[in-house]
C-alpha positions in Angstrom: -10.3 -12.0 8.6 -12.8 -10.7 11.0 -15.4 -9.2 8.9 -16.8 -7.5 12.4 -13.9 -5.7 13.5 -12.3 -4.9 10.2 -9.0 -6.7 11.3 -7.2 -9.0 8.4 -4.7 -11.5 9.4 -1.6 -11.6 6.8 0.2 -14.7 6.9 3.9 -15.8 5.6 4.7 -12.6 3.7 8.0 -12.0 2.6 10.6 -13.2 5.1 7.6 -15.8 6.2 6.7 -12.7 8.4 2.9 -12.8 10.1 0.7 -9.3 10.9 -2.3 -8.1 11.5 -3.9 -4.5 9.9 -7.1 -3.4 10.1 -9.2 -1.8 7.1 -10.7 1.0 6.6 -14.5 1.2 6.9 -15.0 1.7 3.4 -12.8 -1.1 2.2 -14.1 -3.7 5.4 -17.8 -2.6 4.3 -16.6 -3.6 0.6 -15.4 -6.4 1.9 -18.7 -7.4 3.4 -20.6 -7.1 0.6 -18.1 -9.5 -1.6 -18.3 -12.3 1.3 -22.0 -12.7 1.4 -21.7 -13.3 -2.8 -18.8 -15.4 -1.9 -20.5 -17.3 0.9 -23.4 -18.3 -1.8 -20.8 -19.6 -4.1 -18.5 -21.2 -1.9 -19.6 -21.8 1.3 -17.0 -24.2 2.7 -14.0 -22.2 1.6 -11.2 -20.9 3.7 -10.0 -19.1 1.5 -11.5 -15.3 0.6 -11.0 -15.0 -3.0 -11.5 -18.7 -3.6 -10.5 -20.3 -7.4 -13.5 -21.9 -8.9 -12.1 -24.9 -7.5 -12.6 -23.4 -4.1 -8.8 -23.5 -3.5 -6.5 -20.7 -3.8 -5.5 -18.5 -6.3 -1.0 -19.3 -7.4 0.9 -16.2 -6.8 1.9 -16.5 -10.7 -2.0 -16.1 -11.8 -2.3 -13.0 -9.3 0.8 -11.2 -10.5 -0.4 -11.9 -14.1 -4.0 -10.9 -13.8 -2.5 -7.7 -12.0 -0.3 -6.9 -15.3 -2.7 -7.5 -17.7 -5.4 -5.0 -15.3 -2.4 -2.8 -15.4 -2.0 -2.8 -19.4 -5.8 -2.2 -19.4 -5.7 0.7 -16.9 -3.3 2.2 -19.8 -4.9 1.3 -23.3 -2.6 4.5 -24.9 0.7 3.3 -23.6 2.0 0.1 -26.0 2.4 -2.8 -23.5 6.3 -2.8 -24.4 7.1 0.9 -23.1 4.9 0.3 -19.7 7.1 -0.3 -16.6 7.2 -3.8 -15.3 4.7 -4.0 -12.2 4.8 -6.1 -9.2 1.3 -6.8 -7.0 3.8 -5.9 -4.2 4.3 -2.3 -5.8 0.8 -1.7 -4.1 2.7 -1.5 -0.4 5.1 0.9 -2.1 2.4 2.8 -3.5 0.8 2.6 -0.3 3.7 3.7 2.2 4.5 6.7 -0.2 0.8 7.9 -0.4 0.9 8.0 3.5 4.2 9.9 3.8 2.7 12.4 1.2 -0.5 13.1 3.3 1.5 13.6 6.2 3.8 15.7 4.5 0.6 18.3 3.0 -1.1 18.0 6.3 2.1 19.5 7.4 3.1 16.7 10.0 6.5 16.0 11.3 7.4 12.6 9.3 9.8 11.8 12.4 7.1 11.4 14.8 4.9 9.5 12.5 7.1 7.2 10.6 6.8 4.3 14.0 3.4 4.4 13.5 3.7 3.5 9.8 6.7 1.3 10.7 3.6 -1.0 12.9 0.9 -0.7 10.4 3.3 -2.0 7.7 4.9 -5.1 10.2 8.6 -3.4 9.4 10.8 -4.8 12.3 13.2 -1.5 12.3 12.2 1.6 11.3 15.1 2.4 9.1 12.8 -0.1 6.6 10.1 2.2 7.1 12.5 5.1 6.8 13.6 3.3 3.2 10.0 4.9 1.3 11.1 8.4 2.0 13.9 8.4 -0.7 10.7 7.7 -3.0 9.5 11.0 -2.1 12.3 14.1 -3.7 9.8 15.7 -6.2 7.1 15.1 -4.0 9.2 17.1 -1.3 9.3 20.5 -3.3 6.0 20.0 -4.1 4.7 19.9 -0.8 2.7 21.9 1.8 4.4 20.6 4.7 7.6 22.2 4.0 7.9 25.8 4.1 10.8 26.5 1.8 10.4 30.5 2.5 11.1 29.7 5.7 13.9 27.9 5.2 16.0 30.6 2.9 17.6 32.0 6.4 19.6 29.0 6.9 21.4 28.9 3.5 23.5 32.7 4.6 23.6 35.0 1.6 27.1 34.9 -0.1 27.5 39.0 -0.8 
């Protein structure tokens, strides 16, 4: 992670894939502030969110901290009725959120979908193509599709 130029170094992802993103200034100036309380504590580390054994965190202690911060988040829905989550539901969330924008900000989704495809390390964009099925109510819903302007295609029957 380069604290300087915002730019954070995935490594062995799913389908021991490698990439590099960069974060926004908000989250890298975040980011900042948590190293310099994490440099006190652990000075020697190479990891960023260091156990207090200075080694890593398991994926299984991640996934169940994010459930139980996910239960929290929802103290009037009883744990067994909320939907199974997945720390990797976050790049869904993610992808879909972008695709949204783009759709109120009225932009053509076809032009911007490689750039997405890059951000996200997808190898083919029909992967990146794969988060706009997330999207039907959102579709109606949206700014970037002018529906009135569509009713001359569909030709009236009568």
């Amino acid at each position: 992670m380069d604290l300087n130029t915002g730019e954070l170094r995935i490594i062995e992802t799913k389908k021991h894939k490698s990439r590099n993103i960069v974060m926004s200034d908000e989250m890298n100036s975040l980011a900042k502030s948590y190293a310099a309380v994490r440099d006190a504590a652990f000075p020697e580390s190479e990891f960023f969110f260091p156990s207090p054994s200075g080694g890593p965190y398991s994926a299984g202690w991640m996934q169940g901290k994010f459930k139980r911060f996910f239960a929290l988040s929802k103290p009037d829905v009883p744990k067994d009725l909320l939907p199974s989550v997945r720390v990797y539901d976050l790049r869904h969330r993610f992808a879909t959120a972008v695709l949204n924008w783009w759709l109120d900000e009225k932009k053509d989704l076809g032009s911007r979908l490689p750039y997405l495809q890059t951000y996200m390390g997808h190898k083919d964009l029909e992967a990146t193509a794969y988060y706009i099925h997330l999207l039907p109510e959102n579709l109606i819903k949206s700014a970037g599709i002018d529906w009135e302007g569509m009713k001359h295609l569909i030709p009236k029957l009568m």
